[in-house]
N, CA and C atoms of all chains as a GROMACS GRO file, in nm:
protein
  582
    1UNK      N    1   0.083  -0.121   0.000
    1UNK     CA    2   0.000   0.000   0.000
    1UNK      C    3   0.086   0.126   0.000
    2UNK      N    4   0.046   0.200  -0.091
    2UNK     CA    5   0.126   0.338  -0.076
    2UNK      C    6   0.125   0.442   0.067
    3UNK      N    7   0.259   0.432   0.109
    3UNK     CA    8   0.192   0.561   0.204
    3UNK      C    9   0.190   0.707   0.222
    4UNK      N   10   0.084   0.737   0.316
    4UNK     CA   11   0.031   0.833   0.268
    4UNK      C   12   0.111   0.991   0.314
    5UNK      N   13   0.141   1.034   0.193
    5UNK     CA   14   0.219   1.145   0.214
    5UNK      C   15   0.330   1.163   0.285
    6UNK      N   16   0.406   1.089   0.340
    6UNK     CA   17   0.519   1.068   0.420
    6UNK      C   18   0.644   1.152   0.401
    7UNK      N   19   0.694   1.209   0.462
    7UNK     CA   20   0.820   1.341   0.400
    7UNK      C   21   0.815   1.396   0.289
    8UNK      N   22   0.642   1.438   0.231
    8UNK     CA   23   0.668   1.498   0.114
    8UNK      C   24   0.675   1.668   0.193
    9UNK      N   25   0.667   1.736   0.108
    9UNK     CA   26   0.639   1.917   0.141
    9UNK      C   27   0.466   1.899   0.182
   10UNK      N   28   0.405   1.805   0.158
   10UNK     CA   29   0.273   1.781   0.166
   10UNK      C   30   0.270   1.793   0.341
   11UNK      N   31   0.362   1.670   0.338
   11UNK     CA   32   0.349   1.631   0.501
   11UNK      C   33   0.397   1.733   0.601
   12UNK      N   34   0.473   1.839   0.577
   12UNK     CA   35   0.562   1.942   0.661
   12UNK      C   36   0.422   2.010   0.656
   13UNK      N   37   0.340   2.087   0.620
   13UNK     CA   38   0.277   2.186   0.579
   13UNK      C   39   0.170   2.153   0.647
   14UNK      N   40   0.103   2.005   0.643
   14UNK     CA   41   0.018   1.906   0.751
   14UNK      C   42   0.065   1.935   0.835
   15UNK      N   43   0.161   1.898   0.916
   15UNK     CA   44   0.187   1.879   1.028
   15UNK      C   45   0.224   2.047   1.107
   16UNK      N   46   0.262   2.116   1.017
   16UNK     CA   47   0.306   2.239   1.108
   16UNK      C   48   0.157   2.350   1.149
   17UNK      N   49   0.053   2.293   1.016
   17UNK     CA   50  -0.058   2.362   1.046
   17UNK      C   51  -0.163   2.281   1.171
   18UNK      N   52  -0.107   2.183   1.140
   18UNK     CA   53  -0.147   2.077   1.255
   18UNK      C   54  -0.121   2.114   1.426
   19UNK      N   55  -0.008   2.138   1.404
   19UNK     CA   56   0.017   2.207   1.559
   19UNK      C   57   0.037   2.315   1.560
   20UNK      N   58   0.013   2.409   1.479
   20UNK     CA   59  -0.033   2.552   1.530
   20UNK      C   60  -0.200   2.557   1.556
   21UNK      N   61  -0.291   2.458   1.507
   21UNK     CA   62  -0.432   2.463   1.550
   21UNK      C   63  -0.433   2.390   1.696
   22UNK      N   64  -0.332   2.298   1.712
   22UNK     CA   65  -0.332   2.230   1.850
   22UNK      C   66  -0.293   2.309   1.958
   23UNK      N   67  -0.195   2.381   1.936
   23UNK     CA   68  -0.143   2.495   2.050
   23UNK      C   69  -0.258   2.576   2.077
   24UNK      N   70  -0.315   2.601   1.947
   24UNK     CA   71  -0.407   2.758   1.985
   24UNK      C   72  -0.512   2.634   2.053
   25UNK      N   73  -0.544   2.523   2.018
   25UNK     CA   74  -0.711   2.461   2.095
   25UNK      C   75  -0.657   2.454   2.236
   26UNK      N   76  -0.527   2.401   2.269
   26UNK     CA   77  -0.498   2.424   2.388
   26UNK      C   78  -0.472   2.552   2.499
   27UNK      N   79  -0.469   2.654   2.383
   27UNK     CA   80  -0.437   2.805   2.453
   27UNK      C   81  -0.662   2.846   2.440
   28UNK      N   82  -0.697   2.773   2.390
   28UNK     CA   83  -0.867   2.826   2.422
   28UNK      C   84  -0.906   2.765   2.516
   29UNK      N   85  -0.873   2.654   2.551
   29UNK     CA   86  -0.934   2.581   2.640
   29UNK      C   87  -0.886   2.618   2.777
   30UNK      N   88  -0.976   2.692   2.878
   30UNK     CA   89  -0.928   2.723   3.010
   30UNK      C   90  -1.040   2.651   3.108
   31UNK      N   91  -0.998   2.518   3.157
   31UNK     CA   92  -1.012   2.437   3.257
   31UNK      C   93  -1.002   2.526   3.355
   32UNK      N   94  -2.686  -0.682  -0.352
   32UNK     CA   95  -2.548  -0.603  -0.250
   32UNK      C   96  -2.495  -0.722  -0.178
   33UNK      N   97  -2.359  -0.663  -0.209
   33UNK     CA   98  -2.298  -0.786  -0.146
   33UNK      C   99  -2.288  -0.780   0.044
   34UNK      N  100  -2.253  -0.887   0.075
   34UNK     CA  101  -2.218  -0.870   0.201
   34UNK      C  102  -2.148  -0.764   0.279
   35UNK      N  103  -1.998  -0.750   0.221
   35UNK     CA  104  -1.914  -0.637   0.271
   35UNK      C  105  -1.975  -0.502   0.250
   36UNK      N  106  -2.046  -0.464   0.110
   36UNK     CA  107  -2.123  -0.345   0.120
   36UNK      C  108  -2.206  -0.317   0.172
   37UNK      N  109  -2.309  -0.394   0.226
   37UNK     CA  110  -2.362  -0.384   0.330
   37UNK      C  111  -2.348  -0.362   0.496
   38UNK      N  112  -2.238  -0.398   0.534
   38UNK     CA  113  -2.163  -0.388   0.654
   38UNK      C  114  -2.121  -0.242   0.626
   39UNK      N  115  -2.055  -0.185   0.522
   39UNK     CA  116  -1.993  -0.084   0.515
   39UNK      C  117  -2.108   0.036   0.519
   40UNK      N  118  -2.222   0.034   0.460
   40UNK     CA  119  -2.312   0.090   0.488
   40UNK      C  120  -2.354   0.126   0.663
   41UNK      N  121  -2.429  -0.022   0.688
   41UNK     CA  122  -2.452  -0.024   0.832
   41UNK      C  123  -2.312   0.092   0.897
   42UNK      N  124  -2.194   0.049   0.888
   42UNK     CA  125  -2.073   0.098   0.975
   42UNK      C  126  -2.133   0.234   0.945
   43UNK      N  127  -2.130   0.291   0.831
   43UNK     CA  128  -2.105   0.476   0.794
   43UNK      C  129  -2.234   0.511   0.903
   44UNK      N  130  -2.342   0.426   0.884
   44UNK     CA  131  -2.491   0.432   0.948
   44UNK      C  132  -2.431   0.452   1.114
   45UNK      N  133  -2.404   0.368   1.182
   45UNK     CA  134  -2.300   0.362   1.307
   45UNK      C  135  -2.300   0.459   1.334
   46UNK      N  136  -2.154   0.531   1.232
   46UNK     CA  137  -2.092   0.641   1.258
   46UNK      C  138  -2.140   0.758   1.229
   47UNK      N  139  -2.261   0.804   1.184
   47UNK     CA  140  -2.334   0.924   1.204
   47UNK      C  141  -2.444   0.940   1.249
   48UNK      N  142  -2.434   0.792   1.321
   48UNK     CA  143  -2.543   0.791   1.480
   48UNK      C  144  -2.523   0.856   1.566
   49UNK      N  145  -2.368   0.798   1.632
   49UNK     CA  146  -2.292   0.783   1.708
   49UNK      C  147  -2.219   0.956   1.724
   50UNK      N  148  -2.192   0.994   1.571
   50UNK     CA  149  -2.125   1.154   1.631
   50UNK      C  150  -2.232   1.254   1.621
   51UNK      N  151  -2.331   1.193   1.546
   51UNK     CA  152  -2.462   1.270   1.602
   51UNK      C  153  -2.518   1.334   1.725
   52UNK      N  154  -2.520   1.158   1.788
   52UNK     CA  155  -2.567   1.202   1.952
   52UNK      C  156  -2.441   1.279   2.013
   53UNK      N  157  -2.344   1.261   2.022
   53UNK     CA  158  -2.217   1.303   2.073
   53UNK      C  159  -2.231   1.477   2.038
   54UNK      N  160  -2.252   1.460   1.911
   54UNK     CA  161  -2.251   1.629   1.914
   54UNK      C  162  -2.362   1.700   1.996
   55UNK      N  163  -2.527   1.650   1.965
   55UNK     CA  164  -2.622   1.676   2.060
   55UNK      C  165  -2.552   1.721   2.185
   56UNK      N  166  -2.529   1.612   2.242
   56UNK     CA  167  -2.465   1.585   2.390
   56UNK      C  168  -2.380   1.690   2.424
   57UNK      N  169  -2.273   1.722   2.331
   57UNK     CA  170  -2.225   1.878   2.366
   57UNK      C  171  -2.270   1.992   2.356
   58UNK      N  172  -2.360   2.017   2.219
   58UNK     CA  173  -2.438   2.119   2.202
   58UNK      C  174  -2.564   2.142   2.311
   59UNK      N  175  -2.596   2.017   2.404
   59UNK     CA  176  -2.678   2.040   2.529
   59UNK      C  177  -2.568   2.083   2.657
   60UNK      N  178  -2.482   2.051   2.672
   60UNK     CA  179  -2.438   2.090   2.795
   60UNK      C  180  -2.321   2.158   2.774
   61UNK      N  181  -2.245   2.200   2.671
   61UNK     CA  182  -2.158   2.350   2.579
   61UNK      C  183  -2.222   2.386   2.501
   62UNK      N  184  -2.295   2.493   2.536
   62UNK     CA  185  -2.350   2.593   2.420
   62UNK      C  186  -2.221   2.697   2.385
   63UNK      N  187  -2.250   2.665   2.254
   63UNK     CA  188  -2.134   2.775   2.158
   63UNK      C  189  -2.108   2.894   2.228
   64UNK      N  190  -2.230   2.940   2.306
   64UNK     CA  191  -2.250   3.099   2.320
   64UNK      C  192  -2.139   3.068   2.470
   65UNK      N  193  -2.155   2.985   2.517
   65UNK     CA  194  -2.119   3.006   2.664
   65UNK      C  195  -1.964   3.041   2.681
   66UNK      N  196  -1.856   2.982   2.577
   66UNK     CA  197  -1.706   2.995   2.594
   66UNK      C  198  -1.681   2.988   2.416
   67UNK      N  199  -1.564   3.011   2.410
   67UNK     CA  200  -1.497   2.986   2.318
   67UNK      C  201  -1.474   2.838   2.243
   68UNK      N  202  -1.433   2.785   2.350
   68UNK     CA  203  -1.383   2.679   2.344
   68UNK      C  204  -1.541   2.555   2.298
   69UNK      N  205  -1.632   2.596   2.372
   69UNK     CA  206  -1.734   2.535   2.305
   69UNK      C  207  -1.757   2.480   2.185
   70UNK      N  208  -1.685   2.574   2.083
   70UNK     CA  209  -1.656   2.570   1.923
   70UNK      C  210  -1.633   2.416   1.906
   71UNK      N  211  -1.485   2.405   1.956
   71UNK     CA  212  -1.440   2.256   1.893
   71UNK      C  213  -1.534   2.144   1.906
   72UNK      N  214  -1.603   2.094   2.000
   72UNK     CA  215  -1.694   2.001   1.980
   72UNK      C  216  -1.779   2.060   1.900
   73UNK      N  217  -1.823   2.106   1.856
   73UNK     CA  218  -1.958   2.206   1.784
   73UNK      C  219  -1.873   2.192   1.657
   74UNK      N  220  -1.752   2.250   1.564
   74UNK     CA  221  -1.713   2.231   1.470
   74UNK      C  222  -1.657   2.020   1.464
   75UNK      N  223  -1.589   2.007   1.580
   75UNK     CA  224  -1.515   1.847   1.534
   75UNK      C  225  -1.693   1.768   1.463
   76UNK      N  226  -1.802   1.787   1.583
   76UNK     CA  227  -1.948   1.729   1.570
   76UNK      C  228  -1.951   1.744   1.376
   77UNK      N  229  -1.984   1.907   1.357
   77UNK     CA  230  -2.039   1.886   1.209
   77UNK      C  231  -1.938   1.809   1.117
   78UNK      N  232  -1.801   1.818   1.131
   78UNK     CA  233  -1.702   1.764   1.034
   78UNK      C  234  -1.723   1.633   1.076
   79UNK      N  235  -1.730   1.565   1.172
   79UNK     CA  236  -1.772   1.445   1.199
   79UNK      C  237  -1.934   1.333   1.130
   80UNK      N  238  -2.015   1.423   1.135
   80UNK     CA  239  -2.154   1.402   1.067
   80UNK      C  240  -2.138   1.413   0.923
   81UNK      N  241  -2.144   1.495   0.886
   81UNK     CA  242  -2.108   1.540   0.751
   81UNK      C  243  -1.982   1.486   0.640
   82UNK      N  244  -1.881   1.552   0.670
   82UNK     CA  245  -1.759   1.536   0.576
   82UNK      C  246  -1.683   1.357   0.623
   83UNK      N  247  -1.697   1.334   0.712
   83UNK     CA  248  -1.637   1.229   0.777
   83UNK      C  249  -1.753   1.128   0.708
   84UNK      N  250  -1.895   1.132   0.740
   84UNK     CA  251  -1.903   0.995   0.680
   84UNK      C  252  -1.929   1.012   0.508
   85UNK      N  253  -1.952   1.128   0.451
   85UNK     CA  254  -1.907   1.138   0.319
   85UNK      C  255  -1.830   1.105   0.250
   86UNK      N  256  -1.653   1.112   0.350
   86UNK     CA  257  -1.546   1.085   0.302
   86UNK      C  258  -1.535   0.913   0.292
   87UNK      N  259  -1.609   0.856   0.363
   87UNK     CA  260  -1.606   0.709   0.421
   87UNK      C  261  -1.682   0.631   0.302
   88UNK      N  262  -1.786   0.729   0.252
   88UNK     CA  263  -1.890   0.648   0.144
   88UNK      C  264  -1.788   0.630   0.010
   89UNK      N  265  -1.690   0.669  -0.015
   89UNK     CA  266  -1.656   0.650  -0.153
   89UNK      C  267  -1.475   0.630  -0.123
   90UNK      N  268  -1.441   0.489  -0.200
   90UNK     CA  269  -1.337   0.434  -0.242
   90UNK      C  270  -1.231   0.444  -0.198
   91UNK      N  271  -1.216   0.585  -0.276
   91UNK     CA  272  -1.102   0.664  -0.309
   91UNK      C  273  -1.054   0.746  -0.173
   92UNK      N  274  -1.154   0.807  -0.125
   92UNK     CA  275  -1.175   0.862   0.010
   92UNK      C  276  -1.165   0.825   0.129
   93UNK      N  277  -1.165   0.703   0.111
   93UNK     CA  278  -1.180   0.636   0.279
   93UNK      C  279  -1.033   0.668   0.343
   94UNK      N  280  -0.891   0.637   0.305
   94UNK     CA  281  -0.823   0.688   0.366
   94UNK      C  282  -0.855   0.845   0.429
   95UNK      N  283  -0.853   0.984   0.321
   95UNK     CA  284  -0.883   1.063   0.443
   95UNK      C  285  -0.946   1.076   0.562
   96UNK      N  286  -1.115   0.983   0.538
   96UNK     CA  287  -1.174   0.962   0.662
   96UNK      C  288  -1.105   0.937   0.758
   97UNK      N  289  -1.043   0.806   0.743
   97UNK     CA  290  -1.007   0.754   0.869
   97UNK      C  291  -0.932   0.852   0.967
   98UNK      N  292  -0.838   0.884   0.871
   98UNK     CA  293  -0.738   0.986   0.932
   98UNK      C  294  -0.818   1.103   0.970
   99UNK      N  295  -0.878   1.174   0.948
   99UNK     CA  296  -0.996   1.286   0.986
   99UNK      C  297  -1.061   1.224   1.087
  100UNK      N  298  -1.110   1.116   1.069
  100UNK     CA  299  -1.228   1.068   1.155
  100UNK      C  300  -1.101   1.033   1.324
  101UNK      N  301  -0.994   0.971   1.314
  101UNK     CA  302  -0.926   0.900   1.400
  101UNK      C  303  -0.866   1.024   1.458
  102UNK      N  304  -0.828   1.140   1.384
  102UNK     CA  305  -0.750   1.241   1.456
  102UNK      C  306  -0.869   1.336   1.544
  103UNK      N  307  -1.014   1.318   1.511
  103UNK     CA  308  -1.092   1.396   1.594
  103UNK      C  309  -1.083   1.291   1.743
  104UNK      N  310  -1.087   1.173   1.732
  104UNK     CA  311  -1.140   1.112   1.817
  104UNK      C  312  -0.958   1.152   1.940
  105UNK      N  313  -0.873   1.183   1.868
  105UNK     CA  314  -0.773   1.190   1.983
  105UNK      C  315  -0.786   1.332   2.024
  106UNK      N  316  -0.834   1.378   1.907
  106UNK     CA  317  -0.811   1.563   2.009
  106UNK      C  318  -0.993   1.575   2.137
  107UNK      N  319  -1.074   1.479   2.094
  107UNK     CA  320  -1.173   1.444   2.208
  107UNK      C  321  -1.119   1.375   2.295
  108UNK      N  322  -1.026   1.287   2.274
  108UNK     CA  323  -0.973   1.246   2.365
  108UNK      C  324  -0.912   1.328   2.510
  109UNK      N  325  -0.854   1.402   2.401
  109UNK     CA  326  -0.690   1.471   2.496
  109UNK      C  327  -0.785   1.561   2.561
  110UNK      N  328  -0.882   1.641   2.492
  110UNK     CA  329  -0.938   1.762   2.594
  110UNK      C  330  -1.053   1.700   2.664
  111UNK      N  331  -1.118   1.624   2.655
  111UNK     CA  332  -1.212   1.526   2.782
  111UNK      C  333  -1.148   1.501   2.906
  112UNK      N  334  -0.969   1.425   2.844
  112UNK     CA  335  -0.874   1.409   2.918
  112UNK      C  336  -0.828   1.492   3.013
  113UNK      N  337  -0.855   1.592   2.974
  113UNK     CA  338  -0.779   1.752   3.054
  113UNK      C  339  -0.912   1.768   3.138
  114UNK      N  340  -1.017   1.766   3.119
  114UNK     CA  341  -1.137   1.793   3.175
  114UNK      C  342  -1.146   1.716   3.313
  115UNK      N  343  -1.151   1.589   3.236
  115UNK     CA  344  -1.114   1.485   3.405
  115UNK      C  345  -0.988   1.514   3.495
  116UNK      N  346  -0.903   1.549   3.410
  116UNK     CA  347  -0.817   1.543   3.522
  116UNK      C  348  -0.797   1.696   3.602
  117UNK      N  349  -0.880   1.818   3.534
  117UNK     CA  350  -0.902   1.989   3.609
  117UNK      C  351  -1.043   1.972   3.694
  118UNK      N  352  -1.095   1.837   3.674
  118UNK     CA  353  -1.196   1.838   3.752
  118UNK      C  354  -1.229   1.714   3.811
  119UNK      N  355  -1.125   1.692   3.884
  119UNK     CA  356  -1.116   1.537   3.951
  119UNK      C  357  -1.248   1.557   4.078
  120UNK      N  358  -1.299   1.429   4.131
  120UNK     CA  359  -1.383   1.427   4.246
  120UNK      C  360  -1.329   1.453   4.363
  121UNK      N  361  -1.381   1.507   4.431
  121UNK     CA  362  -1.343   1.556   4.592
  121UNK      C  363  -1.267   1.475   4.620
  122UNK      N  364  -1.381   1.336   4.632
  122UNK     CA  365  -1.333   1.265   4.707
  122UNK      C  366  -1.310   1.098   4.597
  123UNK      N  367  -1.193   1.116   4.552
  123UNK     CA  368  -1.127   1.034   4.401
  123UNK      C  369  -1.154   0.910   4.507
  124UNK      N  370  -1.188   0.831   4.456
  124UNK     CA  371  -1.190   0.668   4.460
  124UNK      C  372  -1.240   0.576   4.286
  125UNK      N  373  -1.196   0.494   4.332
  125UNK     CA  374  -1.253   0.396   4.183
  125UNK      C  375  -1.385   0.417   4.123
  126UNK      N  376  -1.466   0.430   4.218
  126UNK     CA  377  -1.638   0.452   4.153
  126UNK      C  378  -1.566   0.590   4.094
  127UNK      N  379  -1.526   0.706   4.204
  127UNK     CA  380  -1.619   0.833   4.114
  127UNK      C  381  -1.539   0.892   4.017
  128UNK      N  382  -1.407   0.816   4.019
  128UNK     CA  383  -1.277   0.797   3.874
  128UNK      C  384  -1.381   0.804   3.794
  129UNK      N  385  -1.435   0.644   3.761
  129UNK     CA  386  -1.475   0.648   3.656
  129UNK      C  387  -1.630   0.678   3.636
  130UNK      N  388  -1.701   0.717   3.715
  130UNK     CA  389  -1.833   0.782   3.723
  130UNK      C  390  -1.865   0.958   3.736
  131UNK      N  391  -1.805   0.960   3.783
  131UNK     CA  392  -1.792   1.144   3.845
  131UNK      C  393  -1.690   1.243   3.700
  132UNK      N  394  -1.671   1.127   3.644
  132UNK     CA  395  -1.497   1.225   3.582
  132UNK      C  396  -1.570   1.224   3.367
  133UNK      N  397  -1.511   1.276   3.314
  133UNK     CA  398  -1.555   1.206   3.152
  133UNK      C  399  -1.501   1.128   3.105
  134UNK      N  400  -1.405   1.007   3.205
  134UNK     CA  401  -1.397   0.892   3.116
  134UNK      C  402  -1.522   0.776   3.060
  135UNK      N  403  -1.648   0.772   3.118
  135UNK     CA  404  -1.741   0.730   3.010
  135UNK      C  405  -1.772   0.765   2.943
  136UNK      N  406  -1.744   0.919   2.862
  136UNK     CA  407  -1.782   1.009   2.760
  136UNK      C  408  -1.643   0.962   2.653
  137UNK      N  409  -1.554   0.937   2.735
  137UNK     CA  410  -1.384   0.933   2.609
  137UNK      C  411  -1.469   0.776   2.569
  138UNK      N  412  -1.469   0.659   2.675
  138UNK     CA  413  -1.498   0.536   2.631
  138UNK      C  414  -1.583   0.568   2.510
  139UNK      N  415  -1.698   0.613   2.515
  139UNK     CA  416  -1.801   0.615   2.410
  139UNK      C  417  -1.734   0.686   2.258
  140UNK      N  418  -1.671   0.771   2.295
  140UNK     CA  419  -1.586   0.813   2.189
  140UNK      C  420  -1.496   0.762   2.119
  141UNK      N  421  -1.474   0.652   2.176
  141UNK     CA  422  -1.373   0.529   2.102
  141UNK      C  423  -1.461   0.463   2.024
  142UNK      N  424  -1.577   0.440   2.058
  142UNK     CA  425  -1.634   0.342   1.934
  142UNK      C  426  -1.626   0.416   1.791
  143UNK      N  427  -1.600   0.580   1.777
  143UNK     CA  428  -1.620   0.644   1.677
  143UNK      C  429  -1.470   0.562   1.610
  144UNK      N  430  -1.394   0.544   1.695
  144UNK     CA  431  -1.237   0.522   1.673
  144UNK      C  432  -1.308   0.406   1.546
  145UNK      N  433  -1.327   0.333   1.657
  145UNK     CA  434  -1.326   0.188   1.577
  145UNK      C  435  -1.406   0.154   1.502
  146UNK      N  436  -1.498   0.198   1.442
  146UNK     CA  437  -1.638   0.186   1.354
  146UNK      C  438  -1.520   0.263   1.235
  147UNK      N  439  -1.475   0.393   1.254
  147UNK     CA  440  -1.353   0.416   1.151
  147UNK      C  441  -1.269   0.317   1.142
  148UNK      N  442  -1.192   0.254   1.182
  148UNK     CA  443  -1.076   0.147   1.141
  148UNK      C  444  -1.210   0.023   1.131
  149UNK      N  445  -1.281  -0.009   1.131
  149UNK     CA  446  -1.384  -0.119   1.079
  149UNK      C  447  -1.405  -0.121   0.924
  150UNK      N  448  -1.431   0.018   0.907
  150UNK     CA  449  -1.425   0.043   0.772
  150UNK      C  450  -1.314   0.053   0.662
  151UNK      N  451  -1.273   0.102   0.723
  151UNK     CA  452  -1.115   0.141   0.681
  151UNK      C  453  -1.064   0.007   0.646
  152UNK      N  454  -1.018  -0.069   0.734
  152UNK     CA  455  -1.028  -0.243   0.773
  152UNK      C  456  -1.095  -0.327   0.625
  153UNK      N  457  -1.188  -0.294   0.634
  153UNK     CA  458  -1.303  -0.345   0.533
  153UNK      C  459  -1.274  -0.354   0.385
  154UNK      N  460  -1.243  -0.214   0.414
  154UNK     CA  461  -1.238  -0.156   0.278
  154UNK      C  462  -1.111  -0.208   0.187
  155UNK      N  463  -0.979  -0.247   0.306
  155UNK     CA  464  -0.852  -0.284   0.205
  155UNK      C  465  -0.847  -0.432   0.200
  156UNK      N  466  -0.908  -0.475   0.311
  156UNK     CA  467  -0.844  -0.632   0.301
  156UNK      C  468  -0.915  -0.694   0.226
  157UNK      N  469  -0.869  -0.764   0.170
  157UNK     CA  470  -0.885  -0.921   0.095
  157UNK      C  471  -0.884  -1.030   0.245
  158UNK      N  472  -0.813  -1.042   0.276
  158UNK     CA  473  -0.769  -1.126   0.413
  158UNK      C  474  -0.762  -1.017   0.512
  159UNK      N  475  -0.726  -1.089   0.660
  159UNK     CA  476  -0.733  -0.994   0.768
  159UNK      C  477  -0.553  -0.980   0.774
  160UNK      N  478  -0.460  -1.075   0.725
  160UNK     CA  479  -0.351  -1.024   0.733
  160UNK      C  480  -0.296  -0.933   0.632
  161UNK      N  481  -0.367  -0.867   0.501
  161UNK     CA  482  -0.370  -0.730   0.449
  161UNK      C  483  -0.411  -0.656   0.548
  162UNK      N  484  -0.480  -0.612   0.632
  162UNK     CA  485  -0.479  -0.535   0.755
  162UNK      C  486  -0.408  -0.530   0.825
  163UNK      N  487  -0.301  -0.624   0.859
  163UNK     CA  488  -0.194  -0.589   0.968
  163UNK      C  489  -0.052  -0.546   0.920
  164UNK      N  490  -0.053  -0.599   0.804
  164UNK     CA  491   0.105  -0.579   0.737
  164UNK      C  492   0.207  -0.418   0.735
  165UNK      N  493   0.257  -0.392   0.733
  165UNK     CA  494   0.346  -0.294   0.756
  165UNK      C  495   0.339  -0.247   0.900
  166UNK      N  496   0.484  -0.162   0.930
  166UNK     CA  497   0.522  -0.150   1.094
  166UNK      C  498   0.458  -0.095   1.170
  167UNK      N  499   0.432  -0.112   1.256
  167UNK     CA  500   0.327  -0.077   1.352
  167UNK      C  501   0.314   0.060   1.388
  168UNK      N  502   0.429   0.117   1.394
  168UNK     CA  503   0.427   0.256   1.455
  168UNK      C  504   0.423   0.339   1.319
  169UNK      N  505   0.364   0.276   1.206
  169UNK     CA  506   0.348   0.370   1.086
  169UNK      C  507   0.213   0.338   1.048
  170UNK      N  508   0.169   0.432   0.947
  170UNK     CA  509   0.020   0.442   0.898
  170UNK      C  510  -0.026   0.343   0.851
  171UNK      N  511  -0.089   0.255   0.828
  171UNK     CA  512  -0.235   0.348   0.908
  171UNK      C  513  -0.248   0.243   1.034
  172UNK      N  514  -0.158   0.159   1.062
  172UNK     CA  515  -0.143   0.074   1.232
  172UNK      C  516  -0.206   0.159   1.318
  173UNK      N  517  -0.211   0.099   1.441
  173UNK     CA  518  -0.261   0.162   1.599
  173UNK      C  519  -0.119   0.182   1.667
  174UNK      N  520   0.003   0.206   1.616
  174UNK     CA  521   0.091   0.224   1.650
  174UNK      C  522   0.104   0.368   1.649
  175UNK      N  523   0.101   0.458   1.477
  175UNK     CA  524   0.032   0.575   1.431
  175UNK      C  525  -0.056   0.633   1.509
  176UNK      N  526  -0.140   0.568   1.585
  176UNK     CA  527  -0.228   0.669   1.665
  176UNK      C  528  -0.154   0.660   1.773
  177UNK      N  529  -0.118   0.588   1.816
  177UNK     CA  530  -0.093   0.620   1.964
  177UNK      C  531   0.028   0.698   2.018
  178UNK      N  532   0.083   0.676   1.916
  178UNK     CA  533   0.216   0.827   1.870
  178UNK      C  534   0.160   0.951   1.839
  179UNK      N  535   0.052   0.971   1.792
  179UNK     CA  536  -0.022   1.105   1.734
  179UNK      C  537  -0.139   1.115   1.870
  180UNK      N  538  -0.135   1.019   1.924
  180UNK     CA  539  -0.191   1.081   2.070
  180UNK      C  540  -0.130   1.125   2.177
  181UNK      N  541   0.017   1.041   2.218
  181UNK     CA  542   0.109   1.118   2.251
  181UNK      C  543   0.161   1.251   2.213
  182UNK      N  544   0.213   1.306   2.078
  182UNK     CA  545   0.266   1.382   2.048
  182UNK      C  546   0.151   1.525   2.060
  183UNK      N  547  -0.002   1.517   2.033
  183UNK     CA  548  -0.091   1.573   2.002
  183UNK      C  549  -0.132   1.614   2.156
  184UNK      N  550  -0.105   1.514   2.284
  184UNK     CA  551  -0.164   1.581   2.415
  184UNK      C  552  -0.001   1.673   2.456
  185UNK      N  553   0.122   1.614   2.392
  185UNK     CA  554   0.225   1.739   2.448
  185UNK      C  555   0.179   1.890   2.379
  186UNK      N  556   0.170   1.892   2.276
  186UNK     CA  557   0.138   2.022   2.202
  186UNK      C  558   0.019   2.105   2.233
  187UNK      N  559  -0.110   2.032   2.237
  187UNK     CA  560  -0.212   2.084   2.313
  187UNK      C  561  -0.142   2.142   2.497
  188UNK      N  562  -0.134   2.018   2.557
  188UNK     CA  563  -0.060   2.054   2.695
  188UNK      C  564   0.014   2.215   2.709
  189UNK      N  565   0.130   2.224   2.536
  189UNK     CA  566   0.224   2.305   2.577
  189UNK      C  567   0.149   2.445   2.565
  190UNK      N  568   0.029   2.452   2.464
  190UNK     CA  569  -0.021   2.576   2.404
  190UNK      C  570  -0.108   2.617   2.562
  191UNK      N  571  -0.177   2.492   2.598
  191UNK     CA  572  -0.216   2.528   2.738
  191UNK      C  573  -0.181   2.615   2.809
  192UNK      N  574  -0.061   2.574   2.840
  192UNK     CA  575   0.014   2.589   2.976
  192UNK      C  576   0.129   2.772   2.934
  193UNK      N  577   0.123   2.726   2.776
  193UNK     CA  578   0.292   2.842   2.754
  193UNK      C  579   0.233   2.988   2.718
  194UNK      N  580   0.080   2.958   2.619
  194UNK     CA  581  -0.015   3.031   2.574
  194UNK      C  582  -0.073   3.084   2.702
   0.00000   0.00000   0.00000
């Protein structure tokens, strides 16, 4: 099976927008 | 219709039962209006109902689901997670761990997990050992998630805490 997107420029761009939405859900969320 | 398409049906059926009520369930006791933060269940809910089992109905698509569908179920995870543990019981013992706290809300949220990898599952194998083949700690294994649940509660944690 091909996988999916793995060290392309695809995957950097995923992942960095990925945890800039995770930081900010964690900077909204006040427990 | 064959057998497997039928299962795969039922499953998508499952899964926009299942994040249906779940969203209800937040939209009754987090109203949007009340915090900010309300949002994410209120947005993960519609992308969950909608685009998630859309993505699941066709072929070509089912990989994104899963991955869409599997990465909501860890960021419900991680912030349910945070919930139980900023709002532990007075008085913590075994009952009110798991009665008093939202780990029966995360449990229920796992079936979304797995009704996604059911399908997912479904959808590639010929045999059940086409489902297990390649390394565990890579896609689309339960190795992959549980690394992206780790890595996903430090980053949430850090925006928490640094934010």
């Amino acid at each position: 099976m091909k996988r999916f997107m793995l060290f392309k420029p695809g995957w950097w761009i995923l992942h960095v927008l990925a945890i800039i939405l995770l930081f900010w859900l964690g900077h909204l969320v006040n427990f | 219709m064959l057998q497997k398409q039928h299962i795969k049906i039922l499953l998508i059926a499952a899964l926009a039962v299942v994040s249906s009520g779940g969203w209800l369930m937040h939209f009754r006791t987090h109203p949007v209006t009340w915090a900010k933060a309300n949002f994410i269940p209120f947005v993960a809910g519609i992308i969950s109902v909608l685009l998630v089992t859309v993505l699941f109905s066709f072929k070509k698509t089912i990989p994104y689901a899963y991955v869409i569908n599997g990465m909501i179920v860890m960021i419900g995870t991680i912030v349910m997670g945070h919930m139980a543990l900023a709002y532990l019981p007075k008085d913590l013992n075994l009952a009110t761990f798991f009665l008093d706290t939202t780990i029966p809300y995360i449990l229920v949220l796992w079936t979304k997990f797995m009704i996604g990898k059911a399908i997912f599952d479904l959808d590639r194998m010929a045999s059940i050992e086409m489902s297990h083949r390649g390394k565990f700690f890579r896609y689309p294994n339960m190795g992959f998630w549980w690394v992206h649940l780790a890595a996903m509660s430090i980053v949430y944690g850090l925006g928490n805490r640094l934010w």
